[in-house]
N, C-alpha and C positions, 0 to 999 in steps of 0.2 A: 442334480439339485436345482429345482429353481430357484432364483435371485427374486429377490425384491424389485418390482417395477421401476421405482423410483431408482433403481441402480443404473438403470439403463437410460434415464433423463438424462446424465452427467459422462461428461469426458474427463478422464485422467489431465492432471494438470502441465499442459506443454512446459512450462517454465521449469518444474521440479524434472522433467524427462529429458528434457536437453542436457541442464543441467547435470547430471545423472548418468548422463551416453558421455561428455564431456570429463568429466573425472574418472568415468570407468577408462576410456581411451589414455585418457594420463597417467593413471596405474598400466597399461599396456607397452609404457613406454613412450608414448605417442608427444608430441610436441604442441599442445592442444594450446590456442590463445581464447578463454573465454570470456566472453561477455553478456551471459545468460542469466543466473543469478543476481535478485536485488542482493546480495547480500555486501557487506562493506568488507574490505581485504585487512582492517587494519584490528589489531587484538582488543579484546572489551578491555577498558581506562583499568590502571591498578587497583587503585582505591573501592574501583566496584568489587573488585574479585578478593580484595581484601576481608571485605565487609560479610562475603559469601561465606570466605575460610572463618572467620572470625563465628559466625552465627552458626557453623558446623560444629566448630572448640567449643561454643555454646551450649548443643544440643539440641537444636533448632532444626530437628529430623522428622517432627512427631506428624499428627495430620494438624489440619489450621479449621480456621472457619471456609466456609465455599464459597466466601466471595471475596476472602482477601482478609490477610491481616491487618488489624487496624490502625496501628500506625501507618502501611501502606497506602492505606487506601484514604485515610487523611492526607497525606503526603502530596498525594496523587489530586484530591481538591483544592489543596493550597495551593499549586502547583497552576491549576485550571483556572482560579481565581486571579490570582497575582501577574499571569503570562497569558489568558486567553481570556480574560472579562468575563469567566462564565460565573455566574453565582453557584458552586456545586459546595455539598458537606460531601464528610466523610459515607455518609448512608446513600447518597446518589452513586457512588464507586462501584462499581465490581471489578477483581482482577481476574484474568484469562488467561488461558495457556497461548497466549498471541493475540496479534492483534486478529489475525483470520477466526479464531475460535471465538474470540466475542463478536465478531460479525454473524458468524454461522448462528452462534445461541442468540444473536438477536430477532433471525429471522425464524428462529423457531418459538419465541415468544411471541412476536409481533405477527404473522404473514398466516392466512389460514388458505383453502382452497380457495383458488380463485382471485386472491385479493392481486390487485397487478403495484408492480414495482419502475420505478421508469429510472433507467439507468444510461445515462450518457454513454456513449462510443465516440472514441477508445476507451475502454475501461477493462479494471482489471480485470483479469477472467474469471476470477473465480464468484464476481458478484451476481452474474446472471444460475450457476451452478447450487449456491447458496440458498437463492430465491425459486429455485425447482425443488429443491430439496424440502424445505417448506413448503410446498404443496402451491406455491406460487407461481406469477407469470410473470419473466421480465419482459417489461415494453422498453425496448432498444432506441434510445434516439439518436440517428446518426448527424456526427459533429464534422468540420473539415478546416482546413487551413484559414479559409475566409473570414472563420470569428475563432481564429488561434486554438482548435479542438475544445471550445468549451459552451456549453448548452445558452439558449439564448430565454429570456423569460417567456416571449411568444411560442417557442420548443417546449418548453416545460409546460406553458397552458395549454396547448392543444392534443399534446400527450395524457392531459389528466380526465379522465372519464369517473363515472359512479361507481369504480369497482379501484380506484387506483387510493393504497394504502400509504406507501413510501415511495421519498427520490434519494436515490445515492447522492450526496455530493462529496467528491472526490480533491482536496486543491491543498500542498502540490500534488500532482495527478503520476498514478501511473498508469499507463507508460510514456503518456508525453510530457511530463515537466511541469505544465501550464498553471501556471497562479492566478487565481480568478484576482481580480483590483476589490477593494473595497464597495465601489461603487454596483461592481457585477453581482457581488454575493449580497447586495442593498435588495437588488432587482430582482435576485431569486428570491430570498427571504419576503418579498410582499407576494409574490404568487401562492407562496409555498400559504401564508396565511388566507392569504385572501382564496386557496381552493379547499383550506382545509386539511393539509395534508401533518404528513411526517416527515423528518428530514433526517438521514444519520449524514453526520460529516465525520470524513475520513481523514483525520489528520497525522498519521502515520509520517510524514515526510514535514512536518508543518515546523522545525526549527534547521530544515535545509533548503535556502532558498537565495539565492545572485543580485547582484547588480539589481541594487536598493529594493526588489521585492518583499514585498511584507504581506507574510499570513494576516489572513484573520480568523476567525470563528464565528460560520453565520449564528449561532444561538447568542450570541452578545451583543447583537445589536436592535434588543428589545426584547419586553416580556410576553408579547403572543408567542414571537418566533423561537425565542428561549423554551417555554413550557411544549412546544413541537420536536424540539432539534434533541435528536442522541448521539454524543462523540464518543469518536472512538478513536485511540492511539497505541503507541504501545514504547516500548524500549530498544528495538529492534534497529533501526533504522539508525537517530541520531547518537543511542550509546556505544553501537557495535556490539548488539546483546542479541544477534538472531537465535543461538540454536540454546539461550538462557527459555524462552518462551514465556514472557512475559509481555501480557497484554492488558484492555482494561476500557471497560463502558462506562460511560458517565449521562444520568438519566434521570426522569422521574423515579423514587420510593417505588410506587409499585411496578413500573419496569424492571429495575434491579432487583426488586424481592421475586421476580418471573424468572430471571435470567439466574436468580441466585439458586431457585429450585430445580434449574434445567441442568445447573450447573452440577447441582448436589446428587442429581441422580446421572452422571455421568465421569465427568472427574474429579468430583468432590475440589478438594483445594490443591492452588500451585503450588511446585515446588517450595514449600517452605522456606530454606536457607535461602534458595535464590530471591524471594520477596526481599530479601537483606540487601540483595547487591541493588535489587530496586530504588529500597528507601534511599543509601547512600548517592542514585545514580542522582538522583532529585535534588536531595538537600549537600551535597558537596559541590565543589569546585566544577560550574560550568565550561571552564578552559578549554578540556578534553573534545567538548561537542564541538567548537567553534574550531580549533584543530583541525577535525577532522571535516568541517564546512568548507574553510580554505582548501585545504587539500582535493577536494571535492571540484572547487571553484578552476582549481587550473588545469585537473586533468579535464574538464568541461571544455575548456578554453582551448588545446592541445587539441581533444579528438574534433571539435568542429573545425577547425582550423584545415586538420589531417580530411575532412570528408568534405570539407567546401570544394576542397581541388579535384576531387575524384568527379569525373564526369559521368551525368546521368543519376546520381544521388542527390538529392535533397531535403534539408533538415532545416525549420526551425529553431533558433536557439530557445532549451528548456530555461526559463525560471525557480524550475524547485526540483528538489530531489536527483535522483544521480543515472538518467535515464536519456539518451537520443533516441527521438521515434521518428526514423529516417522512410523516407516515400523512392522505393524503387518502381513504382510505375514503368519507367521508361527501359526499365532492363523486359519488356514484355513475361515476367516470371511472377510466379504466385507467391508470396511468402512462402512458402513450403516449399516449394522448390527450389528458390534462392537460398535459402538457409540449408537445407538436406548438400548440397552441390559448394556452399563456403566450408561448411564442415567436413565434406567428403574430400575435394581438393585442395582447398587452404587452412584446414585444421583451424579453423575460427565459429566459435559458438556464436551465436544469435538467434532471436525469440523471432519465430514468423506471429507478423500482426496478425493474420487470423485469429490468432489466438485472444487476441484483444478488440476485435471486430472490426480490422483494418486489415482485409488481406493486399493490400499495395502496399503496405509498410512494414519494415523489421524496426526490434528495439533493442540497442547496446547498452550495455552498463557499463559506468568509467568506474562502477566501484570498485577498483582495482591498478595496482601498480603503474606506474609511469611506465615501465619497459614493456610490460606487455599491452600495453595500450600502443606504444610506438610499434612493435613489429606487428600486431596485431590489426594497425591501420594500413601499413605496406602490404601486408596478405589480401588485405579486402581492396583498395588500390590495382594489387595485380590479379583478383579475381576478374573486377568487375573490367579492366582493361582487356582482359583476355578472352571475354563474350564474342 
């Protein structure tokens, strides 16, 4: 059988395959500490799962519309309004099976042969994937500790040519943390106008962020850059809703009516019921996210603490989101191979940066227990002492 060309453009996702080897060896018996997965350890809030069961007692099984139910998806504008300065209605929404699924339909609405996409490194992996997939090019631009892994406006201008369509922006970032200031996403936002472009901001991670950091939303800080910027977020992240699959763009009318037909001839509408545990995750009691912010904040504080001492490792502390993107340079090993050999000898998951365009750095997630963050940082301690 031949494959589709375009199949052979893309790598399987390191993150989901760690991940994956890591749970299989734990059904083996196996004593696995991992730190692979974004995903958060702690159960999605009651009241959301209430709202689920309740809209199932309902009958709230049927299909929906394919881009969201409308209280949702008003919900979801209020929401963008009220906490992100964006002027969005209900008809700017679309809901997604993830936030990953309304990135991929954006690039398939937006991205034709050819058009180049400029995407900061470290970045998530699966952005440059998305954009080949599309028939696009991503133009890579590599970032480093010196301007705290995030793109500089001169980076972004000289990266932009007469073929370049879209720039990702990512803030908080994964896999490194990094919260662009105010003043930084000032400085993209006038490039980003003054070359012309597009912007999608990635806010996925944008109500988990430290020590006085504060998101912002480049599309709220004026109407050029407004009428350019497509957000995107999802439930995923701050409700503990990953494997709910609820995602969601926020755009011009005829972007979303593109994305809404891309949508219709593929997976038509989200889970129904679950759009319920959505509306509730919005319009109830914020408590639960801030909870689980804190919670967030000290196993932060714990594993940098546990890695500052380990010699020959070095990390940045993140500002946002629940991720260390630690710089092993000096163990002379390649992410793959540090990671293949912590896993193999000290049963500890971790993402090789390659995978994120940083092959001298791996990336932990604290989103996960205190106790296995503690043995979990003694194993990696006595991995790296044992070189």
């Amino acid at each position: 059988m031949k494959l589709a060309a375009r199949v052979g453009k893309v790598k399987p996702s390191l993150t989901l395959a760690i991940a994956a080897k890591a749970k299989a060896m734990k059904v083996e018996g196996i004593d696995v500490c991992s730190f692979s997965a974004g995903e958060p350890d702690f159960d999605t809030p009651a009241h959301i799962k209430a709202a689920a069961k309740q809209a199932l007692d309902q009958g709230k099984t049927k299909y929906g519309p394919a881009a969201g139910e409308p209280k949702l998806r008003s919900a979801i504008a209020r929401s963008l309004r009220s906490e992100n300065k964006l002027d969005y209605q209900a008809e700017n929404v679309i809901v997604t099976n993830g936030g990953k699924h309304g990135l991929f339909n954006l690039m398939l609405a937006l991205i034709e042969a050819g058009d180049e996409v400029i995407i900061p490194a470290p970045y998530w992996l699966s952005y440059p994937d998305m954009v080949r997939l599309a028939g696009g090019v991503p133009i890579i631009v590599q970032t480093n500790a010196s301007t705290d892994y995030k793109i500089t406006p001169d980076q972004l201008r000289a990266a932009t040519t007469t073929n370049t369509k879209l720039f990702i922006l990512n803030s908080p970032s994964n896999p490194t943390g990094v919260v662009y200031t105010p003043a930084e996403i000032a400085a993209l936002a006038q490039v980003v106008v003054e070359q012309d472009l597009l912007v999608v901001s990635d806010e996925i991670y944008a109500k988990i962020v430290y020590d006085g950091a504060g998101h912002i939303s480049i599309g709220s800080l004026g109407k050029e850059i407004f009428e350019r910027t497509i957000t995107s977020s999802g439930f995923a992240k701050a409700y503990s809703m990953t494997g709910w699959r609820l995602g969601y763009l926020a755009g011009s009318t005829d972007l979303i009516k593109a994305v809404s037909t891309i949508q219709g001839h593929s997976t038509s509408n989200v889970c129904t019921f679950a759009q319920y545990g959505a509306i509730a995750a919005l319009e109830g009691s914020q408590d639960c996210v801030e909870q689980m912010r804190k919670a967030f904040a000290e196993r932060r504080k714990v594993m940098l603490e546990r890695l500052n001492a380990i010699p020959g490792l070095t990390c940045a502390p993140p500002d946002g989101a629940f991720y260390l993107f630690i710089n092993i340079s000096k163990t002379g090993m390649t992410s793959l191979e540090f990671c293949d050999a912590l896993l193999e000898q000290r049963q500890v998951a971790a993402i090789p940066g390659i995978a994120f365009g940083a092959d001298d750095h791996i990336r932990l997630s604290y989103a996960t227990d205190m106790a296995s963050i503690e043995k979990g940082m003694d194993r990696l301690d006595k991995f790296v002492r044992s070189m």
